[in-house]
N, C-alpha and C positions, 0 to 999 in steps of 0.2 A: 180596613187595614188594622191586623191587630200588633200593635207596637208597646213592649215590656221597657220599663226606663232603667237599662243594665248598660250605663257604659264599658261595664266590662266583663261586656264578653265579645268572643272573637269566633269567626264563623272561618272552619276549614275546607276547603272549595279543590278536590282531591280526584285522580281517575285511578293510575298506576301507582304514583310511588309514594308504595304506601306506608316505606320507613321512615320517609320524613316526615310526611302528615302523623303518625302516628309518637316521634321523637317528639314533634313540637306541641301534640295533643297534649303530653304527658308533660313536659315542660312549664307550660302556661296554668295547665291544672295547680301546678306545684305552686307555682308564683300568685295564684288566686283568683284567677280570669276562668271565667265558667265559657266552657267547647261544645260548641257546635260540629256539628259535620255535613256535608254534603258531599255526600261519595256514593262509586257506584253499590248493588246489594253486593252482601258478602267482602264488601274489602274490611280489612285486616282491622281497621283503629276501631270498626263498631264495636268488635268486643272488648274494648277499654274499657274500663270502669272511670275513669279518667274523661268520659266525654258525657254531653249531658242529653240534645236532641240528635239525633241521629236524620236527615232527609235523604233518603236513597233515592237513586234515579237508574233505568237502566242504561246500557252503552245506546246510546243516540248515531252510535256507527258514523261519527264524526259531524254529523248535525250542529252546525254551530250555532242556530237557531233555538235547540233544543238546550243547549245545553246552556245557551244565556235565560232562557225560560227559568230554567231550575236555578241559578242562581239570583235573579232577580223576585224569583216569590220569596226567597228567604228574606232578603234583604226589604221585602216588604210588610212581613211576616213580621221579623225583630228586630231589634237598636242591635246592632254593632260595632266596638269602638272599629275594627277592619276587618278584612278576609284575606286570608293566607289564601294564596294559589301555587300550588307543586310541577303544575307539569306547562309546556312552554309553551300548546296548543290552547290549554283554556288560558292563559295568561295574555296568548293572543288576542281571543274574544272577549276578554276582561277588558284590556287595552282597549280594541274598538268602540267598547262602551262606557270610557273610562266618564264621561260626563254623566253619564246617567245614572252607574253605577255611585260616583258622588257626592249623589242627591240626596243617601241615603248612610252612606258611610266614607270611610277613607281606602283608598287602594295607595298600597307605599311604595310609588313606582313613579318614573320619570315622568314629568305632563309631556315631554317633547316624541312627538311622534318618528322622525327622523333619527333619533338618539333608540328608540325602540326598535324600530324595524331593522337595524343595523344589528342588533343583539338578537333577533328573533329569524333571521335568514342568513343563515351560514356563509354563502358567498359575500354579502356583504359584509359581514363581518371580519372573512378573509381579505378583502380589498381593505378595509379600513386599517386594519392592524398592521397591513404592507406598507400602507402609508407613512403610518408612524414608524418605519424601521424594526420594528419587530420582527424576529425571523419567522415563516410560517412555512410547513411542508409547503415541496413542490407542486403546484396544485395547476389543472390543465380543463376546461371548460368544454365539452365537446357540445356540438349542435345537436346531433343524433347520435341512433345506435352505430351507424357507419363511421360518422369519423370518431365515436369514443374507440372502435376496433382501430382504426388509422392510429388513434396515439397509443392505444397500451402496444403495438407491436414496435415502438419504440421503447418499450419500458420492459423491466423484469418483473416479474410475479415474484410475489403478491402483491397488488395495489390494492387502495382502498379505494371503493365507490360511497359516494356520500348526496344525500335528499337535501336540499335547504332549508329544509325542514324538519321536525322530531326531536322525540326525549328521552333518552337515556340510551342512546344508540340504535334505536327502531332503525333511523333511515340511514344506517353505517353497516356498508357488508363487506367484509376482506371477499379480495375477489383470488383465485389460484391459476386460474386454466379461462379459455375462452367461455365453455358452457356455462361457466360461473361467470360471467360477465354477464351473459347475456340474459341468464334468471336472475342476478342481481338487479340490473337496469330495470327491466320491465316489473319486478320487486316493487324498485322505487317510485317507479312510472305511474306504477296503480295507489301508493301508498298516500301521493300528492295527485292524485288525479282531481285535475278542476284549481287549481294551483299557480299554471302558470309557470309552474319551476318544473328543472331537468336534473338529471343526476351529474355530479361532476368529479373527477379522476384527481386521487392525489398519492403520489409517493408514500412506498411505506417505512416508516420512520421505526427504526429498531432502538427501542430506550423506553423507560419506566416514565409513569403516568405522575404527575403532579396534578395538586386540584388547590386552589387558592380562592377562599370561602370570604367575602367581604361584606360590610355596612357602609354604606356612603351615605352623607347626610350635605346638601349643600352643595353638590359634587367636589365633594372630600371626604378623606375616609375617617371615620370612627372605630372604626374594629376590624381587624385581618386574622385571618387563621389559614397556616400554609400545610398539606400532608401530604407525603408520599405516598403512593401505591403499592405496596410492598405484595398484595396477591391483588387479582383481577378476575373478574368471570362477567364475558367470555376471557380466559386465562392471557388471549394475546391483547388486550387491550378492552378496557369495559369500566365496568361498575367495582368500588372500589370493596375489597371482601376485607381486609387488613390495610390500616393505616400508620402514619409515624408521622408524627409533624415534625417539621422542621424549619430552619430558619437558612432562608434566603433572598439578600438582600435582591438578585437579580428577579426573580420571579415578584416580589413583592413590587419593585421598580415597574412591571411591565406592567403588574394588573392594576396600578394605580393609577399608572401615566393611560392605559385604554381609559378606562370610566371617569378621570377626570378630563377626557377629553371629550365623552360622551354626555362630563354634566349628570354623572347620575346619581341618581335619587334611589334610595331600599337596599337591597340585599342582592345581592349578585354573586353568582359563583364562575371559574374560570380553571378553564382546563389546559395542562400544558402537558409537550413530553418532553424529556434530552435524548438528543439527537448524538448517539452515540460515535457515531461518523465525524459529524462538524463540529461534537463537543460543545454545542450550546444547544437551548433552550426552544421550542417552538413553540408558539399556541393553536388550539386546538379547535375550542369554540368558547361561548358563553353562552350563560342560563341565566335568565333576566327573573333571577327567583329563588328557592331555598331550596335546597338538597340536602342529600341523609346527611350531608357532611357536618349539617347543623349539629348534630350533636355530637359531634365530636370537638366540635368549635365550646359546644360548654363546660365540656370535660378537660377542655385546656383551658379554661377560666377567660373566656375573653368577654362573657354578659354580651355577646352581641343581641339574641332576643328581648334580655331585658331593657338595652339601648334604644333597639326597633322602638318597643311600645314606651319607653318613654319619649323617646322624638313626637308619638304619635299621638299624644297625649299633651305635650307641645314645653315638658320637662328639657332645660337645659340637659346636654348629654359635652362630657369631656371626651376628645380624640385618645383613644389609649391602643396603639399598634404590639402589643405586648400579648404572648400566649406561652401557653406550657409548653416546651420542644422535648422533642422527645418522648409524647405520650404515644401508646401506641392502642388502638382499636379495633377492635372486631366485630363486625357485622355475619354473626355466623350462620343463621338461617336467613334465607338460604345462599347466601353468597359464599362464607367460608365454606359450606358442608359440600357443594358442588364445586368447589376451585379445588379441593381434597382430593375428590374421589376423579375430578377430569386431569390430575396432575398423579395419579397413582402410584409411578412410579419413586416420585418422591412423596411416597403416603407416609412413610412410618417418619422419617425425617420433621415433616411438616406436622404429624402430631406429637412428636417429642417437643418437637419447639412449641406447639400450642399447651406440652403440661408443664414444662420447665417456665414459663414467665408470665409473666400476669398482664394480662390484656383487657382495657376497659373495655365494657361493649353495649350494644344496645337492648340486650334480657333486662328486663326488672321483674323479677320475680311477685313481687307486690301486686304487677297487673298481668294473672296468668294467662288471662284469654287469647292476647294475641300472640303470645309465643305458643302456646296450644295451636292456632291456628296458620302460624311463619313454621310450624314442625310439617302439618298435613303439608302447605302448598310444597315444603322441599318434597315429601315425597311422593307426591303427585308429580311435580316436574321428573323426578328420577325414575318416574312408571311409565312417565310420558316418554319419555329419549330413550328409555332399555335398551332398544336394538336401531337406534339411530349414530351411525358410524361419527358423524361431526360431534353429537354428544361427548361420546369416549375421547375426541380429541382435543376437547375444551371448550368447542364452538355452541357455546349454548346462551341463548337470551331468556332474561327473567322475563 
């Protein structure tokens, strides 16, 4: 066992999303923590100049065996003060092994197993938050393919069909028409096969995306950062391409009173929409973990990273609920560049406003490789969808 005596450095433990792994590479470098990575070949943060060992592995095609493999030779490999985990399937298998994992470093996530699986399986997370009074869509559980057909013919299209599982909308498909039902389902069916879990039926909610980026220490919060969704891709609900923070007290209210209810422990993020009909707020799901939103959370000054690693480090840390309002950010490769061109018709509009005002965003020019590399995958994805009709209409996943 070869172990370097570096408390600090932090090991990135990464599949898909590879803006945040890469936001918080570049972050940590800055503050003077030497990065690690463990991602699969070719994603995006290796070409940072910003990271120091690189451990690639290939897609294990969901092998959760495999993929606890690759992170526990690391962690056996070097001293880690922790490891970031981005996406909510390895944070699952993190979880599982959250004792062993341990033995070796810190993982900065809830010890309560019950408090996790409620964050980590959508349906319960849905009953939980129902609990508390929070409004959530209409949501309807069907057994099979047969009675999910029994309920949408009581509903209007477009509904949305959703996995109890997945990260960054994999297992969310707008559904239109019945034959879209019925490839969505089976979609999901195989998505979560061996699972255990079914797909389930919720009303589609017409109102703009809210994301509320939090630190909880004690199961109380330390640091919030709240932004709107201002553009989206997929365009009718997704991953956030332009942001705007903003301050509110109700949304701020609901993701507080969830996770202090849940007792939890690290970094969590929460998504909401308004429900343009009922004039309030819904929630959506939770991420038991760190999203690109992260950096936008620095660029409204709220230090939640530098929080994280002092709690972690065992540094008193002060509650400060305060951030910039009104910053606004862009994620433009490839989120902006593809919410442009699937919104065409308001193409020139949307790029007058992108030269008229100044939008912080995730380029650093300092570290060319990965925006070199966030340029190719946009137009791979746009070579990929050319003559794919749901492309052109915005329905496109990263």
């Amino acid at each position: 066992m070869l172990h370097s005596d570096n408390s600090n450095c932090v090991l990135i433990f990464d599949e898909l999303n590879a803006n945040a792994s890469l936001a918080v590479t570049r972050h940590l470098s800055g503050l003077g923590y030497t990065v690690d990575l463990l991602v699969p070949e070719g994603h995006i943060a290796t070409t940072s100049k910003y990271k120091r060992n690189v451990y690639s592995f290939r897609n294990p095609s969901g092998n959760a065996s495999q993929y606890r493999e690759n992170l526990m030779a690391c962690l056996q490999r070097e001293t880690y003060l922790t490891v970031f985990v981005f996406e909510d399937h390895l944070m699952e298998i993190a979880f599982q092994h959250l004792e062993e994992i341990n033995r070796f470093t810190t993982l900065f996530v809830t010890p309560v197993s019950k408090d996790f699986d409620i964050t980590i399986n959508k349906k319960k997370s849905f009953d939980f938050v129902n609990q508390l009074g929070i409004p959530i869509p209409k949501t309807y559980y069907p057994r099979d393919m047969a009675d999910a057909e029994s309920i949408v013919r009581k509903m209007r299209y477009p509904i949305i069909l959703k996995g109890e599982k997945g990260t960054a909308g994999i297992h969310v498909k707008r559904v239109y028409c019945d034959s879209d039902l019925h490839r969505a389902y089976h979609e999901i069916m195989e998505l979560e096969k061996g699972q255990g879990t079914s797909p389930f039926i919720q009303e589609m909610v017409d109102g703009n995306g809210y994301v509320v980026h939090t630190l909880f220490h004690k199961g109380e919060p330390v640091s919030i950062c709240i932004h709107e969704k201002v553009h989206e891709i997929p365009v009718y609900g997704g991953i956030t391409a332009i942001g705007k923070t903003i301050h509110s007290p109700i949304l701020e209210k609901y993701a507080v009173s969830i996770l202090q209810k849940l007792r939890w422990e690290g970094l969590a993020k929460l998504d909401f929409l308004y429900d343009r009909k009922t004039k309030e707020y819904v929630f959506i799901e939770i991420d038991p973990r760190i999203s690109a939103s992260i950096d936008m959370c620095r660029k409204a000054e709220t230090n939640m990273i530098e929080k994280t690693m002092d709690i972690l480090k065992g540094t008193p840390v002060i509650s400060d609920l305060r951030y910039r309002v009104g910053l606004e950010y862009a994620w433009y490769f490839p989120n902006e560049l593809l919410h442009l061109i699937c919104t065409r018709k308001k193409l020139l509009s949307n790029l007058s406003k992108c030269m008229r005002r100044h939008y912080c965003s995730d380029i650093l020019l300092q570290d060319i490789g990965p925006e070199i590399a966030r340029v190719k995958k946009t137009l791979k994805i746009i070579k990929r969808n050319m003559f794919n009709v749901q492309f052109w209409k915005g329905c496109v996943h990263l």
